[in-house]
ZAMARGU-4260 file (C-alpha; in steps of 0.2 Angstrom, whole numbers, plus 5000, padded with zeros to 4 digits):
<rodrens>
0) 5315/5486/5118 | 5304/5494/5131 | 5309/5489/5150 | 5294/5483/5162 | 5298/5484/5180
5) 5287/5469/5187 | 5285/5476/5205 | 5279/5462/5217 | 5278/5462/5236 | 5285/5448/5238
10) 5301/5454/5241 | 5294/5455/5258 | 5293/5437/5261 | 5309/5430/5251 | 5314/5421/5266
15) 5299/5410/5265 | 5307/5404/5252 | 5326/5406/5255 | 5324/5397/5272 | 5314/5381/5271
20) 5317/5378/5288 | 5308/5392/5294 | 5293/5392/5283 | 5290/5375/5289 | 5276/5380/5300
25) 5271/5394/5293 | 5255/5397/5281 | 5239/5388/5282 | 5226/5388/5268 | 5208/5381/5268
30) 5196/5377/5251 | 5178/5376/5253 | 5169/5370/5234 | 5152/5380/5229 | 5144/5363/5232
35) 5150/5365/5252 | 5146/5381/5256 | 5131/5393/5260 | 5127/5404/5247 | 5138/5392/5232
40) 5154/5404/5235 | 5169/5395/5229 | 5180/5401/5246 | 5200/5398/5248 | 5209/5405/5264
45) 5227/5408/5265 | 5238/5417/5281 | 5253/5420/5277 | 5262/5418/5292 | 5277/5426/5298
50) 5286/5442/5305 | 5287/5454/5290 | 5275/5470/5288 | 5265/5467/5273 | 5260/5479/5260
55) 5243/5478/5253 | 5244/5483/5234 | 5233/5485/5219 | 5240/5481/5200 | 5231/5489/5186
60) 5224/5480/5170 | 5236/5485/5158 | 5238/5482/5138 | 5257/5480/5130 | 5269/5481/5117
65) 5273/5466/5108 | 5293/5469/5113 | 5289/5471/5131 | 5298/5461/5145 | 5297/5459/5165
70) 5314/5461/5173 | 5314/5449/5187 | 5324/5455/5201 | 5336/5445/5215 | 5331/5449/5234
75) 5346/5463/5232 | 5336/5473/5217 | 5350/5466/5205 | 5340/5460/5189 | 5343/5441/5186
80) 5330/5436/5171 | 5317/5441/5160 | 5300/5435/5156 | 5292/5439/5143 | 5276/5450/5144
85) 5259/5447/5137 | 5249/5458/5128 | 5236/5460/5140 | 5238/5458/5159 | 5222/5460/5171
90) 5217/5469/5187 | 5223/5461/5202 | 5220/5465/5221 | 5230/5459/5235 | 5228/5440/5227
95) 5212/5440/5218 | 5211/5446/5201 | 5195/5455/5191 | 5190/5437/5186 | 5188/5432/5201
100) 5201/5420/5203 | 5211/5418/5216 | 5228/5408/5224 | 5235/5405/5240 | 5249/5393/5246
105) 5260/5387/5261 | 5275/5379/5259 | 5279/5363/5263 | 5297/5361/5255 | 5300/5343/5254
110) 5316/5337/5248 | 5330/5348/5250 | 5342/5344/5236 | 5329/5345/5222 | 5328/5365/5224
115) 5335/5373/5207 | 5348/5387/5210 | 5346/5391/5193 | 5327/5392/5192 | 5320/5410/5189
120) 5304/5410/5195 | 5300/5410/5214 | 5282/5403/5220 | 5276/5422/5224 | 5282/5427/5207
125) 5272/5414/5200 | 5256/5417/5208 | 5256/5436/5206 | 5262/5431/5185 | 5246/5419/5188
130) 5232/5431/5192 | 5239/5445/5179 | 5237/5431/5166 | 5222/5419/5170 | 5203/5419/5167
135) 5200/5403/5179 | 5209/5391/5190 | 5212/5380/5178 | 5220/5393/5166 | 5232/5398/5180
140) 5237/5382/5183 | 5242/5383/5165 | 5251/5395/5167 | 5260/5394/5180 | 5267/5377/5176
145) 5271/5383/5157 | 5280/5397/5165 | 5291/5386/5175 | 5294/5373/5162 | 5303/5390/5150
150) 5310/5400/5164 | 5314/5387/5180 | 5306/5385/5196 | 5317/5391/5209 | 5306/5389/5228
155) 5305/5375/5239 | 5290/5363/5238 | 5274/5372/5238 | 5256/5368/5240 | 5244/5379/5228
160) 5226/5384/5233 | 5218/5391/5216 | 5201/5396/5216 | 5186/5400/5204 | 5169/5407/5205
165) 5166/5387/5198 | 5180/5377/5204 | 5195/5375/5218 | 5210/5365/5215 | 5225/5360/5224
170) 5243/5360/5215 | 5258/5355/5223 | 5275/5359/5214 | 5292/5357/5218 | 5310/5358/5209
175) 5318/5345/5197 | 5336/5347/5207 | 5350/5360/5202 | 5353/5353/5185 | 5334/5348/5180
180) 5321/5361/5171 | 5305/5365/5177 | 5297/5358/5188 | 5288/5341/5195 | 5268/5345/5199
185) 5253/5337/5203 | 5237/5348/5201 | 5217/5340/5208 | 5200/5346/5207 | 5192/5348/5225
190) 5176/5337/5220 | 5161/5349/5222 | 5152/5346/5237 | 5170/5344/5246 | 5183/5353/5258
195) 5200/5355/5257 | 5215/5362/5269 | 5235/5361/5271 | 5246/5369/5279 | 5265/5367/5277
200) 5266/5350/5270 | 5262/5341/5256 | 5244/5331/5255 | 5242/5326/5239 | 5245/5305/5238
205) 5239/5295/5224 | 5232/5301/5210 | 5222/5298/5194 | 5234/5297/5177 | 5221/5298/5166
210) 5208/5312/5172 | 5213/5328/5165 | 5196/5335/5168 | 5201/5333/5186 | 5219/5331/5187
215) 5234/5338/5180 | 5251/5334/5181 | 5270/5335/5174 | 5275/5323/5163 | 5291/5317/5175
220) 5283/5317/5191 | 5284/5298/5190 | 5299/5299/5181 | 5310/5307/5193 | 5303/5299/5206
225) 5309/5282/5200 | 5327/5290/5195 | 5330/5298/5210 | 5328/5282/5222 | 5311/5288/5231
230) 5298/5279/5224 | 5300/5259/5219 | 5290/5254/5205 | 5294/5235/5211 | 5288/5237/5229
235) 5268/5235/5220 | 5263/5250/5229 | 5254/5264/5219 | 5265/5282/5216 | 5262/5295/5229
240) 5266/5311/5228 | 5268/5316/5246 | 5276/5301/5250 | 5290/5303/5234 | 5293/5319/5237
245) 5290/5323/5258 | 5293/5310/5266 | 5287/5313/5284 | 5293/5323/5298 | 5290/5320/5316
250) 5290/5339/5318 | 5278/5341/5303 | 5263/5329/5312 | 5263/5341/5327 | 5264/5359/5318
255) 5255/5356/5303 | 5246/5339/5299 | 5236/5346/5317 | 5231/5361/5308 | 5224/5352/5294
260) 5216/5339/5306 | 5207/5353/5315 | 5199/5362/5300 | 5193/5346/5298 | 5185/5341/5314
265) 5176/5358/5317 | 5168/5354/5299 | 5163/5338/5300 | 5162/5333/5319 | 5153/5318/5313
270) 5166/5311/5306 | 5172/5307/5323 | 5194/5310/5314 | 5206/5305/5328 | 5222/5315/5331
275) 5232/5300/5333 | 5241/5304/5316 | 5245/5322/5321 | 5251/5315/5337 | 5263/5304/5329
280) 5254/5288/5334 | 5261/5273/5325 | 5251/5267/5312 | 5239/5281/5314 | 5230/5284/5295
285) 5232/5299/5286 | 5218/5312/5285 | 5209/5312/5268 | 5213/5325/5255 | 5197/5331/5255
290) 5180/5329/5265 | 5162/5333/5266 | 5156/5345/5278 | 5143/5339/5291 | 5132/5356/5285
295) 5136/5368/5271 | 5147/5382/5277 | 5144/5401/5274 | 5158/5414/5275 | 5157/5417/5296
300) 5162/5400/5296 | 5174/5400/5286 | 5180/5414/5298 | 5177/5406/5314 | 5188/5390/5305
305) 5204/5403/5305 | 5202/5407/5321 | 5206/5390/5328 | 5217/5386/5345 | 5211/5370/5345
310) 5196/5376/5357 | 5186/5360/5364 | 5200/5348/5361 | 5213/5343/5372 | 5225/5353/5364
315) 5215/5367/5368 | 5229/5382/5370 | 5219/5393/5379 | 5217/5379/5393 | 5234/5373/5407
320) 5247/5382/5414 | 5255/5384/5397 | 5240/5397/5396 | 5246/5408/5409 | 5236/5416/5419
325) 5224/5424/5407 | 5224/5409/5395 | 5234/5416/5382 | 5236/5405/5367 | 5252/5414/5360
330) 5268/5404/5361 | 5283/5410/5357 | 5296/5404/5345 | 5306/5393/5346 | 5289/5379/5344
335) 5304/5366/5349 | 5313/5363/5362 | 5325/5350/5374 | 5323/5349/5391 | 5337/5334/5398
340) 5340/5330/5383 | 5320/5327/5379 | 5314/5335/5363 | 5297/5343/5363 | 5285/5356/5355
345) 5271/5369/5358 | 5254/5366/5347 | 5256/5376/5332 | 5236/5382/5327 | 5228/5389/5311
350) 5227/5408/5320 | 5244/5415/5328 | 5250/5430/5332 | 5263/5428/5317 | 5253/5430/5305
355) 5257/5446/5293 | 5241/5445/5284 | 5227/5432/5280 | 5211/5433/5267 | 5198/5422/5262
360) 5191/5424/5246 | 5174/5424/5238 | 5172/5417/5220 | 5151/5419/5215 | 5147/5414/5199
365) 5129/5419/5199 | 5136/5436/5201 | 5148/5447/5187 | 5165/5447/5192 | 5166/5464/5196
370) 5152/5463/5207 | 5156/5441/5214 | 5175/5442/5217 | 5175/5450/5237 | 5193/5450/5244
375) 5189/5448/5263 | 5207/5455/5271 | 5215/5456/5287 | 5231/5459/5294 | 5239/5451/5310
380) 5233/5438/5323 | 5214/5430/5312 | 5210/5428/5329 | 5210/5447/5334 | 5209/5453/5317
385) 5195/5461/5306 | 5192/5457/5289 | 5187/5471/5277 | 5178/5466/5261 | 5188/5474/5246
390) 5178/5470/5228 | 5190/5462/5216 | 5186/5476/5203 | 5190/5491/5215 | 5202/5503/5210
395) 5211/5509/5225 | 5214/5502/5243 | 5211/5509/5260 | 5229/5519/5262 | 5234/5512/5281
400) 5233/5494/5272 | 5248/5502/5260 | 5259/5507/5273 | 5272/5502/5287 | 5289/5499/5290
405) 5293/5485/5301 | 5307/5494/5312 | 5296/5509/5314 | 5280/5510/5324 | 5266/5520/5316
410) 5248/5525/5320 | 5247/5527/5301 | 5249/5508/5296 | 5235/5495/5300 | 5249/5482/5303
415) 5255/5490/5317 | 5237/5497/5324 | 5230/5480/5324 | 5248/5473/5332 | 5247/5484/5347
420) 5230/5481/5349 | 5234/5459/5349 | 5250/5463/5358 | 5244/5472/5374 | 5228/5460/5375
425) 5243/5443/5378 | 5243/5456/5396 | 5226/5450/5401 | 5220/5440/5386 | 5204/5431/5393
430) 5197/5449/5397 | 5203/5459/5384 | 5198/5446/5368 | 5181/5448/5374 | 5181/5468/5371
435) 5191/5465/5355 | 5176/5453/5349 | 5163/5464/5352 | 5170/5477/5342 | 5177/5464/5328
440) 5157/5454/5327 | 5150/5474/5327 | 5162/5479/5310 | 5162/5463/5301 | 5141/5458/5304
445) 5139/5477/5299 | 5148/5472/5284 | 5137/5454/5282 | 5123/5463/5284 | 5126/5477/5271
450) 5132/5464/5258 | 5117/5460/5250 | 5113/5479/5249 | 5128/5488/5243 | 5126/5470/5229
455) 5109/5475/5224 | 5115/5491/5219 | 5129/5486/5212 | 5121/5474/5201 | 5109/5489/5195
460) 5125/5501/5189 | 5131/5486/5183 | 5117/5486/5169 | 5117/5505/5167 | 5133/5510/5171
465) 5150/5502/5173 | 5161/5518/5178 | 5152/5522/5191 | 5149/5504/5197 | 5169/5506/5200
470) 5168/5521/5211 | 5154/5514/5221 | 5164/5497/5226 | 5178/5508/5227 | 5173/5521/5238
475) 5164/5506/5250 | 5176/5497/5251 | 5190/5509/5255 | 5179/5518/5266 | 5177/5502/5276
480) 5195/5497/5278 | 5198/5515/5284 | 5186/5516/5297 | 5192/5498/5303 | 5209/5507/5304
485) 5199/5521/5314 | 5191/5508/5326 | 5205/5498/5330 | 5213/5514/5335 | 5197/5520/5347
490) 5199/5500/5354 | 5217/5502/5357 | 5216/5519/5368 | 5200/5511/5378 | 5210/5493/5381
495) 5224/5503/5387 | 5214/5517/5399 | 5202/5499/5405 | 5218/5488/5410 | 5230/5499/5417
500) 5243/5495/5430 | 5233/5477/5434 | 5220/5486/5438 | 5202/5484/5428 | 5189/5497/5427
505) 5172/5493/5432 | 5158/5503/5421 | 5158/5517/5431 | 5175/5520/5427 | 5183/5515/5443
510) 5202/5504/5444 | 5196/5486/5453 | 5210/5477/5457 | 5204/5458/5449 | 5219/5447/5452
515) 5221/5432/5445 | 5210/5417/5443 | 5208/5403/5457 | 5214/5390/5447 | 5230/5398/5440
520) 5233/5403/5460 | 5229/5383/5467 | 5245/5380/5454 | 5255/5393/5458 | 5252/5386/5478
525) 5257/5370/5472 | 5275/5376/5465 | 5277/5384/5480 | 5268/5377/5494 | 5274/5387/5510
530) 5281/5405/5501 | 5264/5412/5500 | 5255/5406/5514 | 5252/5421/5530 | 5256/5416/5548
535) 5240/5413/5557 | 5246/5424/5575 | 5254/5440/5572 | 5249/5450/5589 | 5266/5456/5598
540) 5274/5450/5615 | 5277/5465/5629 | 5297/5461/5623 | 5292/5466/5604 | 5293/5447/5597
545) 5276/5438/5589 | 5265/5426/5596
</rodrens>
């Protein structure tokens, strides 16, 4: 029997899923229907938040043996299961496959005793199984729930963006318990038209039981609700998912029900949603699953909606002395934390410097899928990142995307180019973000602008000539990410020779000593009323003594 080695990044972030505690404010994932955006792109975002170096990678189309098996391997590279192959597996980039179809998730892990220690398959394993297997989102929902109901589900509860150049859905999916199979799973169709968006905790609530054009789900999701003690079929009250299977948390509201409240408001302002529920407010209703936008929303939105710190709201974490100085949105970790025995939290938003990478996809149908599915990938902070546009049917990435060790800095690896960059603007942040952003609108409107262009020309070797059309989204798009790279470099070494020593060069070149902003120093008197504050007299007495 031929071995195959199913090599996945994932290894990389097997603590998301061996510590639940950890991931639960991590990860936030957006869904925009072709009916709600711009150009009719099916868009799904997904940071995948944490402090790991990611690894960019590129997984062939590949044809195989009938006998063929993937060894699936613990986090110690011992082998514990197989799965069986299939005899055709497709091209996958990052997380978007030749089909363009792509997944993200955030975990939102729910009930604790109903993780199976005997389940196989992890959620990443899943999702990369998923896009080597799947022609649509619907298909890869198939997928991955067939694969867990023969091999085990072994994460957490997690919640599933899956997306389409037609369609986006939601799953959510979590274990049976340690001596159940498979796994209990809901999956819904985003209503074209619609928005979508979670982050770390489950949203799915009542659902449709017989709608399977829209909604899909495991037979015992009811079931073992009812068994377990979470759901009373007596108390009148319609099953919900969420409310079954992750019961709320008073931490969850602030860290990630917020996030999912602010996607929401900066898409639909009109709809007036109050924060009260992410507050914690008694009573307080829920957010919807989904919404309409007030106006269609094109891909720079959907850029602009990552890169939230909850600006214009009063929550805003570039506003208050928690800012700092500069107004530096970055809190550190721990988000909790007692004060005389009084339990509090820092805002936890959509952007953060945690992040080890983020993308938004682009699903077109009006467009071959070599040429529709565009990859949009970043690295780091979404705030001070810049995405690249990598084609779905591209062949080889940009090489400092495939690089890094997270114990050893390197000039080599983007992960750790576009760190120092983010790191070294939380010095002076509300001068130094404005340098990054001109850069960062420069790169990625450059790319905007030449979308339609490199596509026309595209579309034309489509129709005479596939080969090259490969090269020619290869060569673009590796070229792009690469001169990124190249950028980010040049706006490191000028951040660092502009903001040295607390000084600020003017234009000319010449250190200006700025200080620090009026309003930060009235606070800073206020602490300290009398410490600061210079004597009025200070002329000297014949006998040496002032006056």
């Amino acid at each position: 029997m031929k071995r195959v080695f199913f090599i996945l990044f994932a290894a990389l972030f097997s603590f998301f899923s061996l510590s639940p505690g950890w991931a639960q404010d991590n990860c936030s994932s957006f869904l925009v229907t072709k009916g709600a955006s711009k150009d009719g792109s099916v868009m799904i975002t997904y940071t995948c938040d944490g402090e790991f170096l990611p690894l960019l990678e590129y997984v062939p189309a590949q044809d195989h043996k009938k006998d063929e098996v993937i060894e699936i391997r613990g986090w110690r590279g011992e082998v514990i299961g197989k799965v069986k192959q299939v005899p055709h597996t497709y091209a996958v980039v990052g997380l978007m496959n030749e089909h363009q179809v792509a997944i993200g998730e955030t975990t939102f892990g729910g009930r604790m005793e109903l993780r199976n220690p005997k389940g196989l398959l992890h959620y990443f394993t899943l999702m990369n199984l998923a896009l080597q297997r799947a022609k649509t989102a619907r298909e890869a929902i198939t997928v991955m729930t067939d694969l867990v109901a023969e091999y085990g589900y072994a994460s957490t509860g997690e919640s599933f963006s899956i997306a389409d150049p037609h369609e986006a859905w939601i799953m959510e999916m979590i274990g049976p318990g340690k001596e159940g199979k498979g796994a209990i799973w809901v999956a819904l169709r985003i209503p074209d038209g619609y928005i979508s968006g979670h982050a770390n905790q489950a949203r799915i609530g009542t659902f449709p039981l017989n709608d399977r054009e829209n909604c899909l789900y495991s037979e015992n999701v009811i079931t073992l609700a009812k068994e377990k003690g979470y759901y009373d079929e007596g108390s009148g009250e319609p099953f919900s998912f969420r409310k079954a299977y992750d019961p709320l948390k008073p931490s969850s509201l602030r860290t990630c029900a917020a996030r999912v409240w602010s996607m929401f408001r900066r898409s639909a302002p009109s709809l007036n949603l109050s924060p009260d529920f992410q507050r914690g407010v008694k009573d307080a209703e829920r957010y919807p699953l989904w919404i309409k936008p007030d106006k269609k929303l094109s891909l720079q939105d959907v850029m602009n909606i990552m890169r939230d710190h909850y600006e214009g709201t009063g929550y805003d974490m570039t506003k208050g002395i928690d800012a700092g100085p500069f107004g530096c949105p970055v809190r550190y970790r721990n988000l909790t934390w007692k004060v005389d025995g009084v339990e509090y939290s820092w805002e936890r938003p959509i952007s953060t410097q945690q992040t080890g990478f983020s993308f938004i996809s682009q699903s077109r149908s009006w467009l071959p899928n070599p040429i529709g599915g565009v990859y949009w990938y970043g690295v780091d902070d979404t705030y001070t990142t810049c995405y690249v546009p990598l084609y779905c049917s591209i062949n080889d990435l940009p090489e400092p995307f495939t690089k890094g060790d997270l114990q050893d800095f390197s000039w080599d690896s983007a992960w750790w180019v576009f760190n120092f960059v983010s790191n070294y603007a939380n010095l002076r942040y509300s001068d130094m973000v404005k340098d990054i952003q001109k850069v960062q609108s420069k790169l990625e409107g450059q790319f905007l602008s030449l979308q339609p262009i490199i596509e026309k020309t595209a579309v034309e070797l489509y129709n005479t000539d596939p080969e090259l059309l490969t090269s020619y989204l290869t060569n673009y798009s590796v070229s792009q990410g690469e001169e990124v790279v190249k950028k980010w470099i040049d706006l490191g070494e000028f951040l660092l020779t502009k903001y040295n020593d607390g000084y600020v060069k003017d234009e000319n070149g010449r250190p200006r000593g700025l200080g620090y902003p009026i309003e930060w120093l009235k606070k800073v008197i206020e602490s300290k009323p009398e410490q600061f504050k210079l004597p009025k007299w200070g002329d000297e007495n014949k006998d040496g003594r002032l006056h």
